[in-house]
VEXDRENGU-859788 format. One record per residue: residue in three letters; x, y, z of N, C-alpha, C, O in turn. Coordinates in steps of 0.2 Angstrom, whole numbers, padded with zeros to 4 digits, always signed. Layout:
# residues N
AlaXYZXYZXYZXYZ/...
This chain:
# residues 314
Unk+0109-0113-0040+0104-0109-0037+0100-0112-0032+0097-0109-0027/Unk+0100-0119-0032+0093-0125-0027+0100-0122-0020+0096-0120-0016/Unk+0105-0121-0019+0110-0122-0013+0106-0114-0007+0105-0114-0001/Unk+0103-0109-0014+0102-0102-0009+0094-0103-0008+0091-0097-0007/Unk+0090-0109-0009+0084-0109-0006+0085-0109+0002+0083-0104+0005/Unk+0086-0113+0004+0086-0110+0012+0089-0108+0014+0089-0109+0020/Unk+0094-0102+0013+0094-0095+0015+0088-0089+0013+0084-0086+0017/Unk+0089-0090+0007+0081-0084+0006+0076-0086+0008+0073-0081+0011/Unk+0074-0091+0009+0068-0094+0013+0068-0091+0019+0064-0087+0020/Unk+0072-0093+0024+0074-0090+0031+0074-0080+0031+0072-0076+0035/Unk+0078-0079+0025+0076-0072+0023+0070-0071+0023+0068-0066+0027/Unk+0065-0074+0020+0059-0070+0018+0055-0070+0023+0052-0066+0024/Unk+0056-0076+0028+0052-0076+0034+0055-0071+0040+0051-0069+0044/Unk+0062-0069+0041+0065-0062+0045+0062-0057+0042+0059-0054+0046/Unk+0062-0056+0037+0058-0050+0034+0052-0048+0034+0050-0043+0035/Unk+0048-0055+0034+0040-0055+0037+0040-0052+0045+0038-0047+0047/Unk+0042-0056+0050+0044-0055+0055+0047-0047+0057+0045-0044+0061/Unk+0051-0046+0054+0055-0039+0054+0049-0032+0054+0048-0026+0056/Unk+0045-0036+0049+0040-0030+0046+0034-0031+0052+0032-0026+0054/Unk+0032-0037+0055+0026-0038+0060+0028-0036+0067+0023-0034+0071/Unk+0036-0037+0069+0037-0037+0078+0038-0030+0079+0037-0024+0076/Unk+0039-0030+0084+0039-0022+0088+0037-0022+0094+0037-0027+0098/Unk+0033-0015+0097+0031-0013+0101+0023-0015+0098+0018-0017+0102/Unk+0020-0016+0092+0015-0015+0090+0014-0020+0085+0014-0019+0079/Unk+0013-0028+0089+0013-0034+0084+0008-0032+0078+0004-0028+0079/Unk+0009-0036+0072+0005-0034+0067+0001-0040+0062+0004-0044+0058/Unk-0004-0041+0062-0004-0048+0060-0002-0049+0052+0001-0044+0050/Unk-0003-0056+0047+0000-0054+0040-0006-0048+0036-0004-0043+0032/Unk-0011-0049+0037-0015-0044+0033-0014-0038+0033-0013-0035+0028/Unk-0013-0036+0041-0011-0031+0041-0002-0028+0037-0001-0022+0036/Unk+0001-0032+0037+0009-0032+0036+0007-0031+0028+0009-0026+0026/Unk+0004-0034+0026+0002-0034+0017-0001-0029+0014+0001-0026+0008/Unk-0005-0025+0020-0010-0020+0019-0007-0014+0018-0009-0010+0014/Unk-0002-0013+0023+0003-0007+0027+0007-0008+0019+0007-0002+0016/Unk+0010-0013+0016+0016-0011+0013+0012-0007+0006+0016-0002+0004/Unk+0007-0008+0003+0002-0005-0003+0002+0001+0001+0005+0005-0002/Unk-0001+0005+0009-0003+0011+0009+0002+0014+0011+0005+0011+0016/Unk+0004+0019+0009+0010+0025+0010+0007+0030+0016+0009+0035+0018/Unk+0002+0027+0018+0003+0033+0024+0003+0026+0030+0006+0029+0034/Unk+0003+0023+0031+0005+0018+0034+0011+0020+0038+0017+0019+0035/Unk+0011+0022+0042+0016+0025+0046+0022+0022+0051+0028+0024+0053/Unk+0018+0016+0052+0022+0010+0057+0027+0006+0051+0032+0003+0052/Unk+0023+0004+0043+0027+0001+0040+0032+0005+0036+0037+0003+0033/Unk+0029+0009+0035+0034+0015+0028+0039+0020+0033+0044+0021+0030/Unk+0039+0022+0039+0040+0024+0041+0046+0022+0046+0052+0023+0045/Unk+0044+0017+0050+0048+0012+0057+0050+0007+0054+0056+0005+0055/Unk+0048+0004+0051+0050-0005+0050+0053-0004+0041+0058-0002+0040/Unk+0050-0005+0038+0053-0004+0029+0060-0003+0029+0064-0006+0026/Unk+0061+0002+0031+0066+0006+0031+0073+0003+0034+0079+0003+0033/Unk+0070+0001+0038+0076-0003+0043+0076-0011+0040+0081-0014+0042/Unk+0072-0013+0038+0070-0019+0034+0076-0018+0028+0081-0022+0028/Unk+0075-0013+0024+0076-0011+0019+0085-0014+0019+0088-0018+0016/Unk+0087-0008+0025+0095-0007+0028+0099-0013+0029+0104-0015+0027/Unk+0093-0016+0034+0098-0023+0038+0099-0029+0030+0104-0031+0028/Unk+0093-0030+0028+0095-0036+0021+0100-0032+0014+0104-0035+0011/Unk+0101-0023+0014+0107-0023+0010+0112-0021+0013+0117-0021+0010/Unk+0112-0020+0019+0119-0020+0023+0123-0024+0024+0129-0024+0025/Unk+0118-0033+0025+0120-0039+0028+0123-0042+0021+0128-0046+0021/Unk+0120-0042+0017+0122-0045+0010+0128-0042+0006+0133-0045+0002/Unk+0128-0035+0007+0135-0030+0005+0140-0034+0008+0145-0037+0005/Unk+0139-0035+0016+0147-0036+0019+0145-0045+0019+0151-0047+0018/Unk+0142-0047+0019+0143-0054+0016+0146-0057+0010+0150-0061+0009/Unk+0144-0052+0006+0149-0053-0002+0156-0051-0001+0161-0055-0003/Unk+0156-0045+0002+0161-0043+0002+0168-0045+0007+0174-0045+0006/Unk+0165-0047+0013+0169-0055+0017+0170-0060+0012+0176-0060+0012/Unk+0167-0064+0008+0170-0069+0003+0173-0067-0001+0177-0070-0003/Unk+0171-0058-0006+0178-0059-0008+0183-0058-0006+0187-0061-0009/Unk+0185-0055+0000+0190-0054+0002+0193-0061+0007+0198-0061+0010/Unk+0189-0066+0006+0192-0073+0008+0195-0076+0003+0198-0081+0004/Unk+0194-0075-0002+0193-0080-0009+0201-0075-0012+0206-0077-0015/Unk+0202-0070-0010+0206-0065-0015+0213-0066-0012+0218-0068-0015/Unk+0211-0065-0005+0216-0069-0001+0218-0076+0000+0224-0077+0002/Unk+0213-0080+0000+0214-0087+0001+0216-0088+0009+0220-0092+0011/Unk+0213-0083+0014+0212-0081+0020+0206-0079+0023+0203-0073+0023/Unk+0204-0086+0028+0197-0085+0032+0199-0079+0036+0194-0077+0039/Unk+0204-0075+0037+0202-0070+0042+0205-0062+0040+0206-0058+0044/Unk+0205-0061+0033+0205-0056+0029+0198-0053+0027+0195-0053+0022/Unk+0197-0051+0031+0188-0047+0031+0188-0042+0031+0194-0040+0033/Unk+0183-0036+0029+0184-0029+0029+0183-0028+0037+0185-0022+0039/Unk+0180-0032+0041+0180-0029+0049+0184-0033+0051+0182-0034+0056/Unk+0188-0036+0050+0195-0038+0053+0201-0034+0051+0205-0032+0055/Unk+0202-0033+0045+0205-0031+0043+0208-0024+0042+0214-0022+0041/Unk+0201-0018+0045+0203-0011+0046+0198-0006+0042+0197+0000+0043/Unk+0196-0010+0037+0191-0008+0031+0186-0005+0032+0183+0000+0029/Unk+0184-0009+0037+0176-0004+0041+0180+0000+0045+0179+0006+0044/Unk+0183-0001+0048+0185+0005+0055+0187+0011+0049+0184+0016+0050/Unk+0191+0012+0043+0193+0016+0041+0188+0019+0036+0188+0025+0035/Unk+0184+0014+0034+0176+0017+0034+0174+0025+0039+0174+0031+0039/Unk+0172+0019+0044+0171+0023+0052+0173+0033+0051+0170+0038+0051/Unk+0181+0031+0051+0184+0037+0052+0183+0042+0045+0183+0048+0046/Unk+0182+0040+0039+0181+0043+0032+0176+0047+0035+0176+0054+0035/Unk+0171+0044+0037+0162+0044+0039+0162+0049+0046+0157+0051+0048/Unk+0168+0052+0050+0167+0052+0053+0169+0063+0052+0167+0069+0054/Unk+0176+0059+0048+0179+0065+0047+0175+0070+0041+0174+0076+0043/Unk+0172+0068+0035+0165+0069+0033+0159+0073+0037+0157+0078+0034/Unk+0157+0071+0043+0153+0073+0047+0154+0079+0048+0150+0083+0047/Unk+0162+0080+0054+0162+0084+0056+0164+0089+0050+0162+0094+0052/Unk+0167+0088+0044+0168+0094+0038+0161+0095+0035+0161+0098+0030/Unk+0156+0093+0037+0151+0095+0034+0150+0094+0026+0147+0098+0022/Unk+0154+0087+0024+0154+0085+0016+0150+0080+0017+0146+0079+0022/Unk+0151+0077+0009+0146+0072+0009+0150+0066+0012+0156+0066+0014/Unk+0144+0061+0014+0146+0055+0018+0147+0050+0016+0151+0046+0020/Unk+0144+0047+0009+0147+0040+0006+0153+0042+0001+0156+0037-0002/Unk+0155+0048-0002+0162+0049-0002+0165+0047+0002+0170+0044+0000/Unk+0164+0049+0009+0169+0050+0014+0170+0046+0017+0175+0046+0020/Unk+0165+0041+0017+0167+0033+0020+0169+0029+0015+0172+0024+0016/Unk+0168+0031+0007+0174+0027+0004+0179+0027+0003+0182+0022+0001/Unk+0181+0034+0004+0189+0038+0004+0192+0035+0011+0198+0034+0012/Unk+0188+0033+0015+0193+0031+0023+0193+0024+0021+0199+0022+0023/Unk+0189+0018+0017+0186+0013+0017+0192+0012+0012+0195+0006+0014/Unk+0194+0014+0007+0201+0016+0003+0207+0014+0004+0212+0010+0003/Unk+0207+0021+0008+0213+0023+0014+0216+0018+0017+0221+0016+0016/Unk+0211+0015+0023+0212+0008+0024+0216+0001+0021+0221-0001+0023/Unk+0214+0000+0018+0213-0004+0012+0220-0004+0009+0222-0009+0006/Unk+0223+0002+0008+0228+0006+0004+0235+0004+0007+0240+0001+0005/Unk+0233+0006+0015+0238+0006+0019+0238-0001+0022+0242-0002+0026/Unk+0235-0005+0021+0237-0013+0025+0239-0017+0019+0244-0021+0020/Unk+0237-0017+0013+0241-0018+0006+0248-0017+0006+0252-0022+0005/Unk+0248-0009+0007+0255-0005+0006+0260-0009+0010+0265-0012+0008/Unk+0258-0010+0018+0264-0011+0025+0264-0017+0023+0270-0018+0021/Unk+0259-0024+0021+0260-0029+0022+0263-0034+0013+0263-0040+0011/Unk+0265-0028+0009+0265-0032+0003+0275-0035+0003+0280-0032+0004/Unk+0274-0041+0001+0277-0048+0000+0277-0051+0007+0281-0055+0008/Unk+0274-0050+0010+0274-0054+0019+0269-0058+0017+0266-0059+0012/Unk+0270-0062+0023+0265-0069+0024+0256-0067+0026+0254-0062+0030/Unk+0251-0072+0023+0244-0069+0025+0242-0065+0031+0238-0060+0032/Unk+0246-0071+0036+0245-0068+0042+0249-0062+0044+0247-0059+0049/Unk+0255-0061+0040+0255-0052+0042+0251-0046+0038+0253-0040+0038/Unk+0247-0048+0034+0242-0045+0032+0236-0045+0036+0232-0041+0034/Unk+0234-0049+0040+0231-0047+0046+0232-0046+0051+0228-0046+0055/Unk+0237-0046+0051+0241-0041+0057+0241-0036+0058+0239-0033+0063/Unk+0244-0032+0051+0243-0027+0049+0237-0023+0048+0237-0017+0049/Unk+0233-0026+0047+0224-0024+0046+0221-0023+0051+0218-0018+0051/Unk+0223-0029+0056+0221-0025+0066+0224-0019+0065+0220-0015+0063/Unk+0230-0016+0066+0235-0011+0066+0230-0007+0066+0227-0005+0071/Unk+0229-0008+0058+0226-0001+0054+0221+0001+0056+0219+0007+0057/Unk+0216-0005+0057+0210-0008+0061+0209-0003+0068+0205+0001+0069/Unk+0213-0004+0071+0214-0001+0080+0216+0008+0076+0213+0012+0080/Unk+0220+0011+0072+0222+0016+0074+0214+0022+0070+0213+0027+0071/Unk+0211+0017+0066+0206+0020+0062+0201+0021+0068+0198+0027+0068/Unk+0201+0016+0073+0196+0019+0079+0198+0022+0082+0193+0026+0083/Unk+0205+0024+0085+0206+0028+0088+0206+0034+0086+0204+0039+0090/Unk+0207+0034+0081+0206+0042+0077+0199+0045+0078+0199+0051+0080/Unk+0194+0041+0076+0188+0042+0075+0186+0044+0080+0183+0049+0081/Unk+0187+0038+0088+0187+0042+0096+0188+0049+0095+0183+0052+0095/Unk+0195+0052+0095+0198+0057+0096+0193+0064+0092+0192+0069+0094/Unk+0191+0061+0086+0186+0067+0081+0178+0066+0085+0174+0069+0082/Unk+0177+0063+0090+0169+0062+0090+0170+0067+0097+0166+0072+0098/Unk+0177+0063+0101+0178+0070+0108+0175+0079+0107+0172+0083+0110/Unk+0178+0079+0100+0179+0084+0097+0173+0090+0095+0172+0096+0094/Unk+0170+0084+0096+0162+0088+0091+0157+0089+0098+0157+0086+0104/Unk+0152+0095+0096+0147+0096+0101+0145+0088+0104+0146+0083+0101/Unk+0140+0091+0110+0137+0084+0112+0131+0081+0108+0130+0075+0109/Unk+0129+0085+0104+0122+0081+0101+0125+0077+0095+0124+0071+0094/Unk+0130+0081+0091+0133+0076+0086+0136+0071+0087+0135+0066+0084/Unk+0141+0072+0094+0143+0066+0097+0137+0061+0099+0139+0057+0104/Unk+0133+0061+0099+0129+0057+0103+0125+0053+0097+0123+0047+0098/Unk+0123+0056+0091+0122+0054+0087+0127+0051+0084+0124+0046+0080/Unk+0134+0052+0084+0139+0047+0081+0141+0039+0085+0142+0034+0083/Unk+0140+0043+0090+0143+0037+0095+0137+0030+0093+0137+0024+0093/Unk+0131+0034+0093+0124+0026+0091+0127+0024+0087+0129+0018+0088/Unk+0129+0031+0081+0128+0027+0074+0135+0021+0074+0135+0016+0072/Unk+0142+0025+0077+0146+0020+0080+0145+0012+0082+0148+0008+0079/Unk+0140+0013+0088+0138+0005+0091+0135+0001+0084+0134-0005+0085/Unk+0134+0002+0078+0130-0001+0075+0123-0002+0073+0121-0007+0071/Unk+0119+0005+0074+0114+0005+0074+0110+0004+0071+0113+0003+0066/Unk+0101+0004+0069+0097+0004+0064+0093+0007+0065+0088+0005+0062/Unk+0093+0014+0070+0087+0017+0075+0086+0022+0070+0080+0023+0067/Unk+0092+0026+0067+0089+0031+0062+0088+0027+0054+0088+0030+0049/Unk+0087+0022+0054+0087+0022+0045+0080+0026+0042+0076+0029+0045/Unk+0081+0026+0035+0077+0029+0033+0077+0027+0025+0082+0024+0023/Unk+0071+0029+0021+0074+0024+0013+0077+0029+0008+0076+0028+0002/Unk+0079+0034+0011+0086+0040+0007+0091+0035+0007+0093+0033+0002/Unk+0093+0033+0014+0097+0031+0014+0098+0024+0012+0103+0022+0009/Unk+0093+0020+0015+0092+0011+0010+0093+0012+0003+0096+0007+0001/Unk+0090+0017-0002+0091+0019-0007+0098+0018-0010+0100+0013-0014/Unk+0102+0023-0008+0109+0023-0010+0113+0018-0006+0119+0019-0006/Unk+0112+0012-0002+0113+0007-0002+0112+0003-0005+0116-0001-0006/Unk+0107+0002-0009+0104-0003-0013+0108+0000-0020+0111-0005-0024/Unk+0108+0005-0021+0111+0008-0029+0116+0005-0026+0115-0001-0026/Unk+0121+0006-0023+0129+0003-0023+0126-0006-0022+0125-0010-0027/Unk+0125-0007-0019+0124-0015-0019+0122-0019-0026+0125-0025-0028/Unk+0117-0016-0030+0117-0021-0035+0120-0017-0041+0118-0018-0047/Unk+0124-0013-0040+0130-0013-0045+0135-0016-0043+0140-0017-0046/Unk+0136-0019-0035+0140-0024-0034+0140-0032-0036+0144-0037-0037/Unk+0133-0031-0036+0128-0037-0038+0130-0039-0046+0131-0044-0049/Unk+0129-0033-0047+0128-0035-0057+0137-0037-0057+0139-0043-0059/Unk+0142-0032-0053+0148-0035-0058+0152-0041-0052+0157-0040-0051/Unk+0148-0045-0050+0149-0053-0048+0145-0055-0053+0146-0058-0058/Unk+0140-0054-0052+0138-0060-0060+0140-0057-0064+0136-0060-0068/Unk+0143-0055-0067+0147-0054-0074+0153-0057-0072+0153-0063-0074/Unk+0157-0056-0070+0165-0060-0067+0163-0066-0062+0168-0069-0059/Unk+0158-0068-0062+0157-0076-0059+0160-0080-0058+0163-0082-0053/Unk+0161-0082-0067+0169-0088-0068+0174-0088-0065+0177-0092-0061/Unk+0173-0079-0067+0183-0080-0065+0181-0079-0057+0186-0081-0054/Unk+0177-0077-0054+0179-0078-0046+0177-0084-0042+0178-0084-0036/Unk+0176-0087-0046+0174-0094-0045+0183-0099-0045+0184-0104-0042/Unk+0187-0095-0048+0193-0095-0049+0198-0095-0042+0203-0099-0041/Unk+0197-0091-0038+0200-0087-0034+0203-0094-0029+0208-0096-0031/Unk+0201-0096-0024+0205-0102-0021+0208-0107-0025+0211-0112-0021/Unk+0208-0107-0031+0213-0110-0033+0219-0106-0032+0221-0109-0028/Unk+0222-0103-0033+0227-0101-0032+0228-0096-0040+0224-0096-0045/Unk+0235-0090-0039+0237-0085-0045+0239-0089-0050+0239-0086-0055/Unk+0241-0095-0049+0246-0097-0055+0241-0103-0058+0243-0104-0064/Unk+0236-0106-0057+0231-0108-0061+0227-0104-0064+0223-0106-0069/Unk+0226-0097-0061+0220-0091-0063+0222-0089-0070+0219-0090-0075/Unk+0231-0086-0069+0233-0087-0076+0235-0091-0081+0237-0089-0087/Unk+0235-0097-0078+0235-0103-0085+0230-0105-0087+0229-0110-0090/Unk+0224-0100-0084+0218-0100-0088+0214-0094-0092+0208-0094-0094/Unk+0221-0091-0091+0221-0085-0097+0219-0079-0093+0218-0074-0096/Unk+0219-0079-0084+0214-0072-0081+0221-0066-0079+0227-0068-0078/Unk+0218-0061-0080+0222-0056-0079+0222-0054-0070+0218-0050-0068/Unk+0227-0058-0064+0226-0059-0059+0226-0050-0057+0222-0048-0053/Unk+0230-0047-0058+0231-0041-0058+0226-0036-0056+0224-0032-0051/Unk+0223-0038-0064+0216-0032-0064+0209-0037-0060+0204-0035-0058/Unk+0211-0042-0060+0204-0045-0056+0205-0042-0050+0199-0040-0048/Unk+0210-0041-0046+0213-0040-0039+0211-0034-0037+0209-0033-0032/Unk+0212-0031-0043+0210-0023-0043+0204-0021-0042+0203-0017-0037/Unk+0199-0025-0046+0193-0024-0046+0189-0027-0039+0186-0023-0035/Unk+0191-0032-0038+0189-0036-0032+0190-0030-0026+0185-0029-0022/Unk+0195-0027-0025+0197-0022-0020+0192-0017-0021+0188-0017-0016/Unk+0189-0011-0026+0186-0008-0027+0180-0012-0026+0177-0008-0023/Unk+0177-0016-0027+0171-0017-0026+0170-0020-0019+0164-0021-0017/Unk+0174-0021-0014+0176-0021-0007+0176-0016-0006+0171-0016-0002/Unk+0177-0012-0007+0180-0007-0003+0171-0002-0004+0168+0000+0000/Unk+0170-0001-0009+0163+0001-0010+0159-0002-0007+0155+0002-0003/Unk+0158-0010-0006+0152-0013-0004+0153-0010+0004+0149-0006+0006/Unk+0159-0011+0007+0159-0010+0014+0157-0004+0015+0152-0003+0017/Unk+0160+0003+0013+0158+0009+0012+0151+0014+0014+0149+0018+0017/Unk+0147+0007+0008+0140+0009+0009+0137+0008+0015+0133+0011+0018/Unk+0140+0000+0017+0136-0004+0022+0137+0001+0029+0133+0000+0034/Unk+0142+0004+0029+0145+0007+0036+0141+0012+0036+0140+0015+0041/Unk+0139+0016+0030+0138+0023+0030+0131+0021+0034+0129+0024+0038/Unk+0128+0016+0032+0121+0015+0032+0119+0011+0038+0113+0010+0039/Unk+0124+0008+0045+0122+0006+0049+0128+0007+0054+0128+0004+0059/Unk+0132+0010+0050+0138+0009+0056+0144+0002+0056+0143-0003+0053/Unk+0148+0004+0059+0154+0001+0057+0153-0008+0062+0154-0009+0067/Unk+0150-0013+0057+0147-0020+0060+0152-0024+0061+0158-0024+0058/Unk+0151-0026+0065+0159-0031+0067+0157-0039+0066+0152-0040+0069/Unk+0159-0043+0065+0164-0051+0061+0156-0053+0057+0155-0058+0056/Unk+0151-0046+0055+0146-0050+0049+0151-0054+0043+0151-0060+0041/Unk+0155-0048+0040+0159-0052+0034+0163-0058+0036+0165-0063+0032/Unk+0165-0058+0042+0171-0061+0044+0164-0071+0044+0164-0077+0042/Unk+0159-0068+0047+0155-0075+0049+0154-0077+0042+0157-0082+0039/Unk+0149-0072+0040+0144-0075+0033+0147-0083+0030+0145-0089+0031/Unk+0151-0080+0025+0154-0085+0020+0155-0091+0024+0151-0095+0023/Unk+0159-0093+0030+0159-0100+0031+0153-0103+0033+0151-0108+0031/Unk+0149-0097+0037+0142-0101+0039+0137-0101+0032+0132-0103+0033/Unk+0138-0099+0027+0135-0101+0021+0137-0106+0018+0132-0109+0016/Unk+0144-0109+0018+0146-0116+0015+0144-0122+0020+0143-0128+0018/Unk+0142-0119+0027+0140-0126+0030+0134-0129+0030+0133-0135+0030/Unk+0128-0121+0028+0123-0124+0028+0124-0124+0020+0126-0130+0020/Unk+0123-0122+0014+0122-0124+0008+0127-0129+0007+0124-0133+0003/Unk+0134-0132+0008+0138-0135+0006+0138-0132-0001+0134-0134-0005/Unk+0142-0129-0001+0144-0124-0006+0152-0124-0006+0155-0123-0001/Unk+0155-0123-0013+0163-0121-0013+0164-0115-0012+0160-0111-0013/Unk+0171-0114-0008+0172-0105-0007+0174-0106-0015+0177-0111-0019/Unk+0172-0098-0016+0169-0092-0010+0165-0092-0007+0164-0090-0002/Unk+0159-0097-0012+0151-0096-0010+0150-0088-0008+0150-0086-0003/Unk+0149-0085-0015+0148-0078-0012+0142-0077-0014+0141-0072-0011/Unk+0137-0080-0018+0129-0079-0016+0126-0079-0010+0123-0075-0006/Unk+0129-0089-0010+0126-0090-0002+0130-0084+0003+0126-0081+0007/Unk+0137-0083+0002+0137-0078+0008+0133-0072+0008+0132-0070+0014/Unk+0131-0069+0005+0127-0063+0002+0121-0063+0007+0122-0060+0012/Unk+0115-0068+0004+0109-0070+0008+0110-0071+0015+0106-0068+0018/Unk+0116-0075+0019+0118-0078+0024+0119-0071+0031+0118-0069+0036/Unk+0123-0068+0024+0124-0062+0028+0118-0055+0029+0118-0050+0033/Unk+0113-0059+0024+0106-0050+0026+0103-0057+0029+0097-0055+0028/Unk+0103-0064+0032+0099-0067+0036+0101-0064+0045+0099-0062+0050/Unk+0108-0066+0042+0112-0063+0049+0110-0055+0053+0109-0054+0059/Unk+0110-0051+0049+0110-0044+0050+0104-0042+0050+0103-0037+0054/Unk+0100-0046+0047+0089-0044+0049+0087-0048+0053+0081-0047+0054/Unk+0090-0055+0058+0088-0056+0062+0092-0053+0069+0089-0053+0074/Unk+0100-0049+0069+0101-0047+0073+0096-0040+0074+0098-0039+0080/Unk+0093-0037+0072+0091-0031+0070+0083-0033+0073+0082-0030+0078/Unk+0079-0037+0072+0075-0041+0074+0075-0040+0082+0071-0037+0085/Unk+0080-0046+0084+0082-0048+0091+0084-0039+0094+0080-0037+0099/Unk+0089-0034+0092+0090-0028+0097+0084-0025+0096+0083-0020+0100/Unk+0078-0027+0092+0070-0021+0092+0066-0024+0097+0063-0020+0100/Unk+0065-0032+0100+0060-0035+0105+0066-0035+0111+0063-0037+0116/Unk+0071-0034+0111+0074-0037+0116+0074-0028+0122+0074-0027+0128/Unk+0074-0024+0116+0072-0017+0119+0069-0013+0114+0072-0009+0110/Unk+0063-0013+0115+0057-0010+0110+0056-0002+0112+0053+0003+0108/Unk+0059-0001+0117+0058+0005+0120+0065+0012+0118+0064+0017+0115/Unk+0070+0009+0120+0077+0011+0121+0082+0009+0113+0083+0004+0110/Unk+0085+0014+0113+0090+0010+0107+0095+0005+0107+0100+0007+0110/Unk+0096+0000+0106+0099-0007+0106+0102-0006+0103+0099-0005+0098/Unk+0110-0006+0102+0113-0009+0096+0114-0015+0093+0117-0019+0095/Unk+0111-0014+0086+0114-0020+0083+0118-0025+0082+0119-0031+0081/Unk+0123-0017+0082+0132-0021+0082+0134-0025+0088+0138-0029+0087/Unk+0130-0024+0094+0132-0030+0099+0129-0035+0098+0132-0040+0100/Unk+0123-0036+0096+0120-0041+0093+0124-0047+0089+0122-0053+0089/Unk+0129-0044+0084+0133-0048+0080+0141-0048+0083+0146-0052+0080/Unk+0142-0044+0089+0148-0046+0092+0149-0051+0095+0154-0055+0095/Unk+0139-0053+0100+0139-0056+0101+0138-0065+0099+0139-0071+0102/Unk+0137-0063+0093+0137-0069+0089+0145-0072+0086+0146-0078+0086/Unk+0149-0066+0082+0154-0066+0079+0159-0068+0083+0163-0073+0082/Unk+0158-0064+0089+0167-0065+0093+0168-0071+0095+0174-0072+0095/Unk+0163-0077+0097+0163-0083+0100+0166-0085+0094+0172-0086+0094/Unk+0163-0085+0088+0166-0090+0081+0173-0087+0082+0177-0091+0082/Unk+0176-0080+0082+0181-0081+0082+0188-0085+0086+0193-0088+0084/Unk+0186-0084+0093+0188-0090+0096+0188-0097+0096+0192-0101+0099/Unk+0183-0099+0093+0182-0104+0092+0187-0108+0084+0190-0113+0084/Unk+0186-0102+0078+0189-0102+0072+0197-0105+0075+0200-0110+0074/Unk+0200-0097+0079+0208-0099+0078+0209-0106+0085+0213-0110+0084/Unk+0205-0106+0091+0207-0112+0094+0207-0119+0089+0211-0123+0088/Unk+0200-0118+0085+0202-0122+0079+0207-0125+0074+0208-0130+0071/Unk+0209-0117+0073+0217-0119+0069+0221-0121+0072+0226-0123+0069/Unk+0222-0121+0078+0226-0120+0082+0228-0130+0083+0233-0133+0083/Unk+0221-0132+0085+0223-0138+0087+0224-0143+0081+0227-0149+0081/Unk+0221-0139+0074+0223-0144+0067+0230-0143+0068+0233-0148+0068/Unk+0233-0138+0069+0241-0137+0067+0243-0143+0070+0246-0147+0067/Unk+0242-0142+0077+0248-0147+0082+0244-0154+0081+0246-0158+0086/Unk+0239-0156+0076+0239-0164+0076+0242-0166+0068+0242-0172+0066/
């Protein structure tokens, strides 16, 4: 546990900051004072709420990135690499426009997903399981495109924000039923610890240590597929948080993968500082978040495979 003092640390001070900046700096007294009164309108209202969102959104796909690194034994098997958010997206979208509920609907596509990149890529090598995952990845968006053309303008306009990755609408209905899926994802990682503590070792150690690789795999997927589910429902479809979190959690804690604690926090530092930087950089006008972590994310990813690239050929 000494490995996630300085993430939470850094957490608690984005959070302070998260809850003080704006259009309407706030000193601590008042930040202190705001969160005890319920009419407090700038902190209960504007800030809390999105405070709330970006620390269980960024810690859902933070987990949820290391398991799906640790399960696969594959830095680039993430739910936003792989199709799981985009198929999210589309559950969430098609939901919308049927006028159903919506974190069904984003777990049913978040599923869906998940189903079908399993299904095409099973006995192939990791890397045509993320091949496969772009695929499913690219046609989940395209779909979703095609239903958003579809809807009035106001809906679409509201979708397309919540699309870019937004945190303009949160609200704590919806922090709420984030946070419920989160720390029942929470509880069943600490109960299965050990054994996913297990995971980059490899399937044939897992078993000669008595684990049932099977039903772990099982599980591990469901509770992916839920963590990502909730987080998309609640900010939209984020792109390379899960894929970053976990490695930049091992560099600063020096942690073994999965490191899925540190990834956890690493991931709601990630996602409340970008959320932060889109509120001052345009206090006025709605900022997407999700560019904010594109533009964080995508450089690592060129940077990740230029890196494999030159281990290989030395």
């Amino acid at each position: 546990m000494k490995r996630l003092y300085l993430p939470l640390t850094l957490l608690l001070v984005l959070i302070y900051f998260s809850l003080a900046g704006g259009r309407n700096w706030l000193g601590p007294l008042d930040v202190f004072t705001g969160l005890f009164d319920p009419q407090d309108f700038i902190i209960h209202e504007l800030r809390l709420p999105r405070v709330l969102i970006a620390v269980g959104s960024g810690a859902a796909l933070g987990m949820a990135g290391a398991l799906m690194q640790g399960l696969t034994r594959n830095p680039l098997a993430t739910p936003d690499i792989i199709g799981v958010t985009q198929g999210a997206g589309l559950g969430f979208s098609i939901a919308l426009l049927s006028d159903l509920a919506l974190l069904p609907g984003a777990a049913l596509g978040a599923g869906g997903a998940m189903l079908a990149v399993a299904t095409l890529s099973r006995g192939r090598t990791p890397l045509a399981f993320v091949l496969f995952g772009i695929g499913v990845g690219a046609t989940c968006a395209a779909a979703t495109a095609v239903i958003i053309t579809s809807v009035p303008d106001a809906e679409a306009s509201t979708a397309l924000i919540w699309l870019s990755g937004s945190l303009s609408h949160a609200n704590i209905a919806t922090a709420m039923w984030l946070w419920v899926v989160l720390i029942a994802g929470l509880v069943w990682v600490a109960f299965y610890q050990h054994t996913l503590a297990l995971l980059w070792l490899g399937d044939d150690v897992m078993t000669a240590l008595g684990t049932n690789v099977v039903n772990t795999r099982t599980m591990i997927l469901g509770v992916v597929t839920g963590l990502t589910a909730a987080s998309t429902l609640a900010v939209g479809p984020i792109g390379f948080l899960a894929f970053v979190s976990a490695p930049l959690a091992q560099a600063i804690t020096r942690s073994e993968p999965p490191a899925l604690w540190p990834a956890a926090a690493t991931g709601a530092c990630l996602l409340t500082a970008a959320d932060l930087c889109a509120r001052l950089l345009a206090p006025i006008v709605v900022f997407p978040t999700g560019l904010i972590m594109s533009l964080i994310g995508a450089p690592y990813l060129i940077f990740f495979l230029w890196r494999e690239r030159r281990q290989a050929r030395s």
